[in-house]
N, C-alpha and C positions, 0 to 999 in steps of 0.2 A: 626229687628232680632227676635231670637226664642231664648226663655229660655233654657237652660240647660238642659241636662235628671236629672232626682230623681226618689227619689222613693218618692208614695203617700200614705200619713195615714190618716184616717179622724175617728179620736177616738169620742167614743159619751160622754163619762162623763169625770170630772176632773180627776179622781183618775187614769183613762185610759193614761190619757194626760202626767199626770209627770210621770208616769210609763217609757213611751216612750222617754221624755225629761232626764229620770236618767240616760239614758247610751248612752248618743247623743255624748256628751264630744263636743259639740259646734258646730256639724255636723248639725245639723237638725234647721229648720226654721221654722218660725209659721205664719199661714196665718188667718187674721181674714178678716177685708174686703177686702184687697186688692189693695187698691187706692194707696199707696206707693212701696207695695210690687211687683207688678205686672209689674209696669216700670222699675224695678230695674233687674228682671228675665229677663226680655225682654233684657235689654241691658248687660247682663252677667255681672254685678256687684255685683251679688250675684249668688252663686253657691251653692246650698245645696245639701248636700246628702239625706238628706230627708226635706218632706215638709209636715207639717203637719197641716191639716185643721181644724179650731177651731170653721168653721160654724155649725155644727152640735151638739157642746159641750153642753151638758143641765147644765141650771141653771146658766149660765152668762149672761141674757140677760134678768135681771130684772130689775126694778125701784124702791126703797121704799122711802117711806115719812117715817120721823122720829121726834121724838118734837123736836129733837137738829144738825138734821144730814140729809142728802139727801144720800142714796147710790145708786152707779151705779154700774152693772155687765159690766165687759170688753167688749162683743160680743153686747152691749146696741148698735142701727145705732144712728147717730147724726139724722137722721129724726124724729126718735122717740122722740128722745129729743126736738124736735123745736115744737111738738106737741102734747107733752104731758101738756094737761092745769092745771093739778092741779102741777106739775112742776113747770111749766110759773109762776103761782104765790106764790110760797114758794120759788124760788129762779132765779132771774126773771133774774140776770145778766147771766145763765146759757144759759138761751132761747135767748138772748142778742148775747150773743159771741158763739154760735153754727151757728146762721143764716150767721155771716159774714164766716163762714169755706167756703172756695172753692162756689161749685153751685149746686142745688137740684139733680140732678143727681150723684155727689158724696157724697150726704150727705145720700143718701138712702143706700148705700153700707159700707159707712165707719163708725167705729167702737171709742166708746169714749174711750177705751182700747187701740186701736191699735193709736190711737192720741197719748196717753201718753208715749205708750213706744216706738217710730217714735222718738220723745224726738227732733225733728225739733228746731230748736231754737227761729225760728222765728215764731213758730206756735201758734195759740191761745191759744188749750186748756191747755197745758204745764202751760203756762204763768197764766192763769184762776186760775189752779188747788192749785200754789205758791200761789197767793195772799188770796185764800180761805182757806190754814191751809188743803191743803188734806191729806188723811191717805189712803194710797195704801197697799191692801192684798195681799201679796204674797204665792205663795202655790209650794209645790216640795215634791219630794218623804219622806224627813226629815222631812215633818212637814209645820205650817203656822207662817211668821211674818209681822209685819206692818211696812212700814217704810214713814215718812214724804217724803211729796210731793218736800222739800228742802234738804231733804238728798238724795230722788233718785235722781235728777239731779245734776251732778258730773262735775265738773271746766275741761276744757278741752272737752267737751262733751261724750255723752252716759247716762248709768245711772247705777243706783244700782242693779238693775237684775244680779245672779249668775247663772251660767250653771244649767240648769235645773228649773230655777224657773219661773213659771207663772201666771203673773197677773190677777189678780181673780175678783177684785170690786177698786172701788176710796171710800171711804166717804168724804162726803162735808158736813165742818159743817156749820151750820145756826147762822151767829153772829148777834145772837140779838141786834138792835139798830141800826146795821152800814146797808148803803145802796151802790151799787159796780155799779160802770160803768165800759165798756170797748171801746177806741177809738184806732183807728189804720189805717192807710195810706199804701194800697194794693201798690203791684208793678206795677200791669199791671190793674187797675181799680178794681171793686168790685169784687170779687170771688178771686183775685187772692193772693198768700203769701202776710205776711206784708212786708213790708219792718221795721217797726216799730210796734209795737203795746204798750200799755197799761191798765191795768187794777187796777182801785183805789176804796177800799172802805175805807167811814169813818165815825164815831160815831159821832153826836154834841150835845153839850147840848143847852140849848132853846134858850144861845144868838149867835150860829150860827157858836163858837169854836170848833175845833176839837179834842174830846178827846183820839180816838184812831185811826191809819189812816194801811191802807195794800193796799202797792201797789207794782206790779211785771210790768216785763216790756219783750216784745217779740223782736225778732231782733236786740237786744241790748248789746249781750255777745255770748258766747261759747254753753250759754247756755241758758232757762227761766233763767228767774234773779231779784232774789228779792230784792227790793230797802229800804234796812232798814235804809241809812241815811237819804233818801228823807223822809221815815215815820217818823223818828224823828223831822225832820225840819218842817213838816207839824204838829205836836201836839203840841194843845194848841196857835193855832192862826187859823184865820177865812180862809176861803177860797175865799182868796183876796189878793192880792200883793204878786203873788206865784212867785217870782225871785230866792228867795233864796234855795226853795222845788227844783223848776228844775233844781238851778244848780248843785244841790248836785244829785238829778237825771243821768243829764249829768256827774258828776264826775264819779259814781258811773259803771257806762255804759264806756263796751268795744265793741263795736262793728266792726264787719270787714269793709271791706275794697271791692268790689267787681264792675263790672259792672252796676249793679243797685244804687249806688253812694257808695261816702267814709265815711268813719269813722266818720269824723266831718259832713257832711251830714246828718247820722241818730241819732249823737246827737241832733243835732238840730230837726229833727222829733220826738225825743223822747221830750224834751221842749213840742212841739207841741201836742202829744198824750197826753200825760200828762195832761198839762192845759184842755184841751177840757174833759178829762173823770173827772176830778176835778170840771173846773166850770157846769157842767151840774148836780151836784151834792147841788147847793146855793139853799138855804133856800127862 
């Protein structure tokens, strides 16, 4: 099929951008790289009256290193990411869970902005963003706010984006001491959605307890889904005889029901994800 007629805006700066987005009233759609959006035009599932191109937009499409924070501009490719080496080693689970996204040909085009607010359920970086503590900047003709990476993603899915407002950077902070895996079980082999994902980091002191633990989980709800019973049941005991962390994991976990298996299915993958990004973690 063929997309829909629109009309096309390809603004060069922010302040251009929410200008356009102030009196859209929910008409107009925003394209950064495409890799979602672009099937979805194709199969007339989405119909905008305007389309407006955010490739062009200056000053989203930075990196910075910070002593306590990593920030990313929205229009940042996930290529860059996977190749950026002073990246790789200040925040190595980043360079980690960008590689398993999809395959090098959609990693060049696709967008760490346009990942998060896709707000996919089963998607990595969503999932990544929760268990890091992100702080997502929002920008609109009124002004700029921040909101946690746990409050934009909203029970029932979607997220906390209001008409007109667009996402500007993520900050990721740097928790000192803790180190983060992410494991996860594609549908259709490597490159493909999770069916399941998770991502865990945790603090330990020298005899190999855990003092503080963050783990989210992908494919496993409505929405990313941050697992604060399992983080409890994991603090302050070793990483070893994790029955109790997974089952409260699995409690904690809604996941659908679909073609690519049931419910209890991707609990049980969640178990699985889980342990493997946990023990990969042992002292």
């Amino acid at each position: 099929m063929k997309p829909p007629a629109f009309d096309y805006r390809a603004p060069r700066t922010v302040d251009e951008t929410v200008r356009l987005l102030s009196g859209a009233n929910g008409a107009t759609t925003l394209l950064a790289g495409g890799q979602s959006l672009l099937p979805l035009l194709n199969r007339r599932r989405v119909r905008p009256v305007t389309l407006v191109d955010l490739g062009g937009v200056e000053g989203l499409d930075t990196v910075t290193l910070e002593e306590r924070a990593v920030r990313i501009g929205a229009l940042v490719r996930l290529r860059a990411l996977e190749t950026h080496a002073a990246l790789r080693d200040t925040l190595p689970v980043l360079h980690e869970t960008v590689r398993l996204v999809a395959y090098p040909q959609i990693r060049t085009r696709a967008t760490f902005g346009g990942s998060l607010c896709h707000a996919d359920p089963a998607a990595e970086l969503p999932a990544l963003a929760l268990a890091l503590g992100a702080r997502l900047r929002l920008r609109s003709a009124a002004g700029q706010r921040t909101v946690d990476a746990e409050e934009f993603y909203r029970p029932g899915g979607g997220t906390a984006l209001l008409p007109g407002e667009l996402l500007t950077e993520a900050e990721l902070p740097l928790h000192e001491g803790h180190r983060f895996r992410f494991a996860e079980v594609p549908r259709l082999g490597q490159g493909g959605f999770p069916l399941v994902g998770a991502c865990a980091g945790v603090s330990l002191d020298p005899e190999g307890t855990v003092i503080s633990a963050r783990l989210s989980a992908a494919g496993a709800a409505d929405r990313p889904l941050r697992l604060h019973a399992a983080e409890r049941a994991l603090t302050g005991r070793a990483l070893s005889g994790l029955g109790s962390v997974l089952d409260a994991a699995a409690h904690e976990a809604d996941p659908p029901s679909d073609t690519y298996g049931s419910a209890d299915y991707r609990r049980a993958l969640l178990r699985t994800t889980l342990r493997r990004a946990l023990e990969g973690m042992r002292p």
